[in-house]
C-alpha positions in Angstrom: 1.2 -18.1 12.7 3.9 -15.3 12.6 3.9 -12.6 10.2 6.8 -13.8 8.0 5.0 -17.5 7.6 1.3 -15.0 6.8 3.0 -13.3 4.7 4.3 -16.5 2.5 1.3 -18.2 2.3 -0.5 -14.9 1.2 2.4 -13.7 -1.3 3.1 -17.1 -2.9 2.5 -15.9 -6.7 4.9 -13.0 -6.0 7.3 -15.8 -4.2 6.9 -18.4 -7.0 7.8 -14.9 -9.5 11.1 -14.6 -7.5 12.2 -17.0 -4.9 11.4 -20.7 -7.0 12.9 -18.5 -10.2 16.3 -18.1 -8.4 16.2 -22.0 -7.5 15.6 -22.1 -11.2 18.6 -20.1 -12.1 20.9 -22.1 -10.6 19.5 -25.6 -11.4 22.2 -27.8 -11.8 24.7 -26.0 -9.4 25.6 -23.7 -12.8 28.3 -20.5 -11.7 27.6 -17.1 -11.7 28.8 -15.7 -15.1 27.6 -12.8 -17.0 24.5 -15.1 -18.7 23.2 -16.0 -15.4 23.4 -12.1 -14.2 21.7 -11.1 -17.5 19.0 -13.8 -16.1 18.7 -12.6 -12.8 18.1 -9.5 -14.5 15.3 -10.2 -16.4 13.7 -12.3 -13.7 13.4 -9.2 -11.6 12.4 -7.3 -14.3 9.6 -9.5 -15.3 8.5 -9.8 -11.5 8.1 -5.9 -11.5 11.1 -4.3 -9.8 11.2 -2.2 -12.6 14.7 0.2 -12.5 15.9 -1.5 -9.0 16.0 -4.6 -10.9 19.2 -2.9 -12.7 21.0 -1.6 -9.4 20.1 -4.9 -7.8 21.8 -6.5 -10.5 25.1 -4.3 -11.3 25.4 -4.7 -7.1 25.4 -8.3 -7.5 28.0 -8.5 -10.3 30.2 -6.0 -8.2 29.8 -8.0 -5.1 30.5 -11.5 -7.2 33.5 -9.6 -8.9 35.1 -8.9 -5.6 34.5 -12.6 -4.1 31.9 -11.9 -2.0 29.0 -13.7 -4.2 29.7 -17.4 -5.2 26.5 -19.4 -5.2 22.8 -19.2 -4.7 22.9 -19.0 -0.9 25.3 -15.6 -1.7 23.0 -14.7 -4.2 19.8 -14.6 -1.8 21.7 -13.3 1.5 22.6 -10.5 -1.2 19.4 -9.7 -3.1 17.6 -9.4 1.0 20.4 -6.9 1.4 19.8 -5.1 -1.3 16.7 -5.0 -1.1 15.9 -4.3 2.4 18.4 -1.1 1.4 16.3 -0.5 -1.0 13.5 -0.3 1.1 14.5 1.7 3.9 12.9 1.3 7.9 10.5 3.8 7.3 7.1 1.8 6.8 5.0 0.1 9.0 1.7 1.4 11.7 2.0 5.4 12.9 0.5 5.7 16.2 -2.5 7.6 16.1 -2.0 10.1 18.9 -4.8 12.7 18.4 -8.2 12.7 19.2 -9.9 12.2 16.9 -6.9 11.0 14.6 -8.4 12.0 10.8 -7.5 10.0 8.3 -7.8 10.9 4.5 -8.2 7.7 2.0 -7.9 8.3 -1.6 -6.7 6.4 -4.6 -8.7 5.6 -8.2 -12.0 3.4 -8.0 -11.1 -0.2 -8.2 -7.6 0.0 -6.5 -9.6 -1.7 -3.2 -10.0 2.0 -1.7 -13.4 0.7 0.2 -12.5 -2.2 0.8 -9.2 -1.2 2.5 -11.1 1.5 5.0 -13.1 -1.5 5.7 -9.8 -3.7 7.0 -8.6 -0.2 8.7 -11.9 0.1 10.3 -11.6 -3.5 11.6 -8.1 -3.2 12.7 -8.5 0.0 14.7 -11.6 -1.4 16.3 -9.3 -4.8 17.3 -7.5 -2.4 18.8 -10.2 -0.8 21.3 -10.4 2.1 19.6 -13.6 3.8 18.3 -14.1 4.2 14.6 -16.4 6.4 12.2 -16.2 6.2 8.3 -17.2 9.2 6.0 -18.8 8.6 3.1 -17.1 11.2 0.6 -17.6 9.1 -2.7 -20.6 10.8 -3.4 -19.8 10.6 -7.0 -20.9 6.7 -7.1 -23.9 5.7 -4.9 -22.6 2.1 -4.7 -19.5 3.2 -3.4 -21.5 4.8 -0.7 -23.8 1.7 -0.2 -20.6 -0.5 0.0 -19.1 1.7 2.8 -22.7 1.2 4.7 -22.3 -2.5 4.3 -18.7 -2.7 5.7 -19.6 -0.1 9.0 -22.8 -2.5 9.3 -20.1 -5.6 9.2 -17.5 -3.6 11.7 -20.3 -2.2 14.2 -19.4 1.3 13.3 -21.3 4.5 12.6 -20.8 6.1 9.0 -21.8 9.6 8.1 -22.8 9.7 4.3 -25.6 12.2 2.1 -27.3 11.8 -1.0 -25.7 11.0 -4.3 -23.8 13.6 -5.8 -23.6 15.5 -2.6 -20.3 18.6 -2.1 -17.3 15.3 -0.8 -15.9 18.4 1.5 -19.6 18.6 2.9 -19.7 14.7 4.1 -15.6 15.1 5.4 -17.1 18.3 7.2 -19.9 16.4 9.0 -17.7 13.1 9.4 -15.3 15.5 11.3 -18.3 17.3 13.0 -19.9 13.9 14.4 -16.7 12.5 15.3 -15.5 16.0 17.5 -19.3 15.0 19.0 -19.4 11.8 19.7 -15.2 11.4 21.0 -14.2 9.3 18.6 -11.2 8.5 18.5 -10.4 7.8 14.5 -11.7 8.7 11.2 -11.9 7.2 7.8 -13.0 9.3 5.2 -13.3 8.1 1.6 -12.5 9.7 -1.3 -13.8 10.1 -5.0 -11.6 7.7 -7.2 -12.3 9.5 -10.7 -9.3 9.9 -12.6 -11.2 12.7 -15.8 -8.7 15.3 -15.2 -5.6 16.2 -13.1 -7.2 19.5 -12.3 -10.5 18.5 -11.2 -9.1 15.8 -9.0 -6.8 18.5 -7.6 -9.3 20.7 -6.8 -11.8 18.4 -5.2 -9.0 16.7 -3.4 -7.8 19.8 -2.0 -11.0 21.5 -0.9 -12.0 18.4 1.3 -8.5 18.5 2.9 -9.4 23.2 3.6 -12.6 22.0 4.8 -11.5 19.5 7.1 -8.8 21.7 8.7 -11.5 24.7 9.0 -13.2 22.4 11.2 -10.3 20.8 13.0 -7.2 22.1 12.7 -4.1 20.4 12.0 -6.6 17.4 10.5 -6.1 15.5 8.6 -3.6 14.3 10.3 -2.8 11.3 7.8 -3.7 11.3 4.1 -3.2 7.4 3.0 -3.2 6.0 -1.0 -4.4 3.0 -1.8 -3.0 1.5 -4.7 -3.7 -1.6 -6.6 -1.1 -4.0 -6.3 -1.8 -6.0 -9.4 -1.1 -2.8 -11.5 2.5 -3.3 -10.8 4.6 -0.2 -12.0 2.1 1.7 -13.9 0.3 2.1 -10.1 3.3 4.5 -9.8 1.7 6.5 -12.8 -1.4 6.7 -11.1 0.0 7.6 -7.8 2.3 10.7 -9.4 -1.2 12.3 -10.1 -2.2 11.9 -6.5 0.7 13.1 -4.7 0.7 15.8 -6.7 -3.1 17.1 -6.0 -2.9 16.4 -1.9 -0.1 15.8 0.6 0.1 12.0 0.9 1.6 10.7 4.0 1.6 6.6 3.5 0.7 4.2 1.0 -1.1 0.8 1.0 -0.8 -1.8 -1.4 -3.7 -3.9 -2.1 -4.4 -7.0 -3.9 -1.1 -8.5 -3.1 -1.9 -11.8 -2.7 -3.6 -12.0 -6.2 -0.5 -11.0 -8.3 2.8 -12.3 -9.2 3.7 -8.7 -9.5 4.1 -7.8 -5.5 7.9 -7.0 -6.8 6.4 -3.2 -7.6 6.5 -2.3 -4.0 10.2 -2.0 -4.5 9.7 0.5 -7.4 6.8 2.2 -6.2 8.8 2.9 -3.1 11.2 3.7 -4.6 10.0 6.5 -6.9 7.4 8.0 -4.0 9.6 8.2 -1.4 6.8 7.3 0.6 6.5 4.3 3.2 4.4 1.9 2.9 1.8 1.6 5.7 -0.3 -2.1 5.4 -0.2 -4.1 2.6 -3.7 -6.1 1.1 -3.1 -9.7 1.0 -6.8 -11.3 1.1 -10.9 -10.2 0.8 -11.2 -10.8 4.6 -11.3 -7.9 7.0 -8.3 -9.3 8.7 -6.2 -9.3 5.9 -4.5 -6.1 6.1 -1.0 -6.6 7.4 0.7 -4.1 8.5 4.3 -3.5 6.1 7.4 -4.9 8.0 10.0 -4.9 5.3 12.3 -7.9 6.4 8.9 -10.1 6.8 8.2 -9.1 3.3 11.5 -9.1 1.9 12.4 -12.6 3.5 8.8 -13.7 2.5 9.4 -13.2 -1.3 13.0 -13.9 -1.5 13.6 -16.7 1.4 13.6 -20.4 0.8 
């Protein structure tokens, strides 16, 4: 099975939100007036575009204004335009060149954070590479104890301390034991609490010195993991992140459990930041990586 044909079996709330609405729409072979516009409108609103919805929509009445748009078939061959624009080629897998590559994971508890190193873990190990996780959540001992049970499932070592351990102490050691041993990538997880801006800041930031002080230029990426289901207000959320650290990619989990996966285009959109993978499932495999004509065509398509 191909990515695009994954992809619509995984997203099919998100597809039913947007695709089987435009069938909808024009039900009855009806003509695009300014009532079926205002429509469209609101259907991408309510599937969690958010602002794009808008410029997706003014496009369209432009484009139908000058002949270009006539019918449904116009419509979608439109709307994947626009919203591949939109989108930009920027997302997708970064080789990871260095050795070892040191990656960063942080985002607020519950977004699929764990669970998400867990899939990365898997997929780098797929792809004959060596993996070790650091446990920098000291903040929650089950977050710890989860990551244990996911480098049990992938086979891979983990470097973790007692709860309420210094997180830059763990990312220290992580890096330490991974310099060691010639790994060639790390995950290290980060504390999820969201109490204040400051203190998130600060922690953020001193386990980003301390990793550099023991390998410079590391971490090389610093990835946020966001939870799809929170549509826009994940962008919220994500403003407070990318302003305490340097964030380099994003991944979206929880997509295939939300008719809301239209707040890529947003979230994108206001981050400037490409999208990495993409969360559609519990199982390890289920990270895809983001292609955004597979995901545009998978939402938007027939």
């Amino acid at each position: 099975m191909g990515l695009f044909d994954r992809l619509k079996e995984r997203l099919v709330k998100t597809r039913t939100a947007i695709s089987d609405k435009i069938t909808g729409i024009f039900k009855g072979g009806r003509p695009i007036d300014a009532a079926l516009l205002a429509e469209l409108e609101e259907m991408l609103y309510t599937s969690d575009l958010g602002p794009v919805a808008e410029h997706v929509t003014t496009e369209l009445a432009r484009m139908h204004k000058r002949g270009d748009v006539k019918g449904e078939e116009d419509v979608r061959g439109a709307l994947r335009t626009i919203l591949l624009e939109r989108l930009g080629q920027d997302g997708g897998e970064v080789p990871l060149t260095e050795r070892p590559t040191v990656i960063l994971v942080v985002g607020v508890n519950g977004s699929g954070k764990t669970t998400s190193i867990a899939k990365l873990a898997h997929r780098f190990k797929q792809q004959g590479k060596s993996v070790l996780l650091g446990a920098g959540d000291t903040f929650r001992a089950a977050a710890a104890d989860q990551l244990e049970i996911w480098a049990q499932r992938n086979d891979v070592p983990i470097v973790r301390q007692k709860p309420g351990a210094d997180p830059a102490a763990v990312a220290y050691d992580a890096v330490d034991a991974a310099i060691a041993r010639k790994i060639d990538v790390v995950l290290i997880d980060t504390a999820g609490r969201l109490h204040t801006q400051k203190n998130l800041m600060d922690e953020l930031q001193k386990v980003r010195r301390v990793i550099e002080r023991r390998l410079p230029g590391a971490p090389h990426e610093t990835w946020l993991v966001l939870d799809g289901t929170n549509g826009q207000n994940a962008i919220q959320q994500a403003k407070l992140f990318t302003a305490a650290v340097q964030v380099t990619g994003l991944i979206i989990a929880k997509l295939d459990g939300t008719a809301r996966g239209g707040a890529v285009f947003g979230i994108h959109e206001q981050l400037k930041l490409p999208v990495r993978y993409i969360g559609t499932g519990e199982q390890l495999e289920l990270l895809e990586v983001f292609e955004p004509e597979a995901f545009v065509d998978a939402i938007v398509g027939r």
